[in-house]
N, C-alpha and C positions, 0 to 999 in steps of 0.2 A: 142228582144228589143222592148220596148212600145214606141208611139207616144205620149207626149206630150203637149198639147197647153197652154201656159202661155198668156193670158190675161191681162196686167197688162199698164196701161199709164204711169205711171211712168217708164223711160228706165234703172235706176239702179237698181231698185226693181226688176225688170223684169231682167234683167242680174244677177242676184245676185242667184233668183230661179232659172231661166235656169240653170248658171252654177253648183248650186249642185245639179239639176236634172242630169244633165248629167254627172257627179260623180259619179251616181248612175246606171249607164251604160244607159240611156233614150234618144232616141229622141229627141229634143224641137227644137217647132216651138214658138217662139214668136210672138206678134201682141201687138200693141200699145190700137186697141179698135177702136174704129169708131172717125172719125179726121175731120179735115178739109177740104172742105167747107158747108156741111151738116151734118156735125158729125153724117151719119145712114152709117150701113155696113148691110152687104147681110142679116145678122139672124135679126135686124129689118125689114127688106123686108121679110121675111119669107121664104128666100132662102138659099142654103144652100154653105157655104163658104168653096174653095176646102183646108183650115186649120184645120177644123172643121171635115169637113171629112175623114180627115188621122189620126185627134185624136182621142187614147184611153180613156184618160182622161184629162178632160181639169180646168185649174186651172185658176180662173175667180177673178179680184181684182173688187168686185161692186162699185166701185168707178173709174168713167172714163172720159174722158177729156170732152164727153158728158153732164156728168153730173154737170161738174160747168161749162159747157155751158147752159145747160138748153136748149138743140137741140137737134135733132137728137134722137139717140137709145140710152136709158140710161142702166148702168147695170142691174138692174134686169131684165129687157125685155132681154137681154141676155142670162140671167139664165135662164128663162123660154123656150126661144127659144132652149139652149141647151138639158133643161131636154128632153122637145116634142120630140125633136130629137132623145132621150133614150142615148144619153152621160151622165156619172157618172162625177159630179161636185164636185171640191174642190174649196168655195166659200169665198172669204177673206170677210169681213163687220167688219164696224164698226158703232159707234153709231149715224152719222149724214147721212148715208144711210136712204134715204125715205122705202126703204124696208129690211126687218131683216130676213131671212129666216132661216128654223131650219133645223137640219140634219133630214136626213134618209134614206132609201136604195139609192137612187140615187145622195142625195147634204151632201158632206160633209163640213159641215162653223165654218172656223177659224176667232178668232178675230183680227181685225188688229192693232198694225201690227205683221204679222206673222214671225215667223223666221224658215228660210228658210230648217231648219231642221225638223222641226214640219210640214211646207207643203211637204214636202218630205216621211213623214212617210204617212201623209195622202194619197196621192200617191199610194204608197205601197197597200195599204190598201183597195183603190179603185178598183186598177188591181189584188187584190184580189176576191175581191167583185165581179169584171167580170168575170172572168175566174171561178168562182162557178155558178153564173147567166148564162155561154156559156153553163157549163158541163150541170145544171140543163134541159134546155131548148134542150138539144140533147140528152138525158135519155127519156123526155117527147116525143120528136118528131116521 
C-alpha cells in the first residue's frame, strides 16, 4: 500500500481525491495547505513536515488558501520544497497560478480542474515512476 499526500484547500475537492485514491487501495493523508494565522507551514520553513515524510507521492493543488491570502507559503514554494525533497509530484494549475510548471521525471501537472480519476491515474503512474527510479538506483549501488 502507497502513502499518499493530498494537498488541496479546498476540503471537498480534497475528500473527493482522497476518497478515489483510497478506492484504489492508497493511503491518504490529507492537509488543507498552510492556514491560518501566518498561512507558512514547515516546507516554507524549509523543514520537513511529518505528512510529507510518510508520502510516496504527493498531489499538490497550487492554488492555496495562502495564495488569495497573498501570506505566508504560497503553492509553488510548495512544489519546489517538495521536488528538493525528491518527492514525485502530481501538480494541479491552472491559469491564474503566478507559476505554471511543466511535467517531467519528478512533477506530473494536471490542469485544473482535475477529475479525480485522471489524478488517480497520474498516481499510478508516479509510483511507477518510483519503484523503477528505487530498482534503478540499487542495480547502481
Amino acid at each position: 500500500m502507497s502513502t499518499i499526500l493530498v494537498v488541496e484547500f479546498d476540503r471537498l475537492t480534497g475528500s473527493a481525491l482522497g476518497s478515489r485514491l483510497e478506492r484504489e487501495g492508497h493511503e491518504v493523508l490529507l492537509c488543507p495547505g498552510p492556514g491560518p494565522q501566518d498561512y507558512t507551514c514547515l516546507g516554507g520553513r524549509d523543514e520537513t513536515c511529518p505528512l510529507e515524510r510518510a508520502a510516496d507521492v504527493i498531489v499538490l493543488d497550487l492554488h492555496l488558501a495562502s495564495d488569495d491570502m497573498m501570506l505566508g507559503t504560497p503553492g509553488w514554494q510548495l512544489l519546489l520544497h517538495y521536488v528538493t525533497a525528491g518527492k514525485h509530484v502530481v501538480a494541479i494549475v491552472g491559469d491564474e497560478d503566478p507559476v505554471r510548471p511543466h511535467s517531467d521525471d519528478q512533477v506530473t501537472v494536471l490542469r485544473r480542474p482535475a477529475a479525480a480519476e485522471t489524478v488517480a491515474l497520474a498516481v499510478q503512474a508516479a509510483l511507477l515512476a518510483n519503484t523503477d527510479f528505487r530498482s534503478t538506483s540499487t542495480v547502481r549501488a
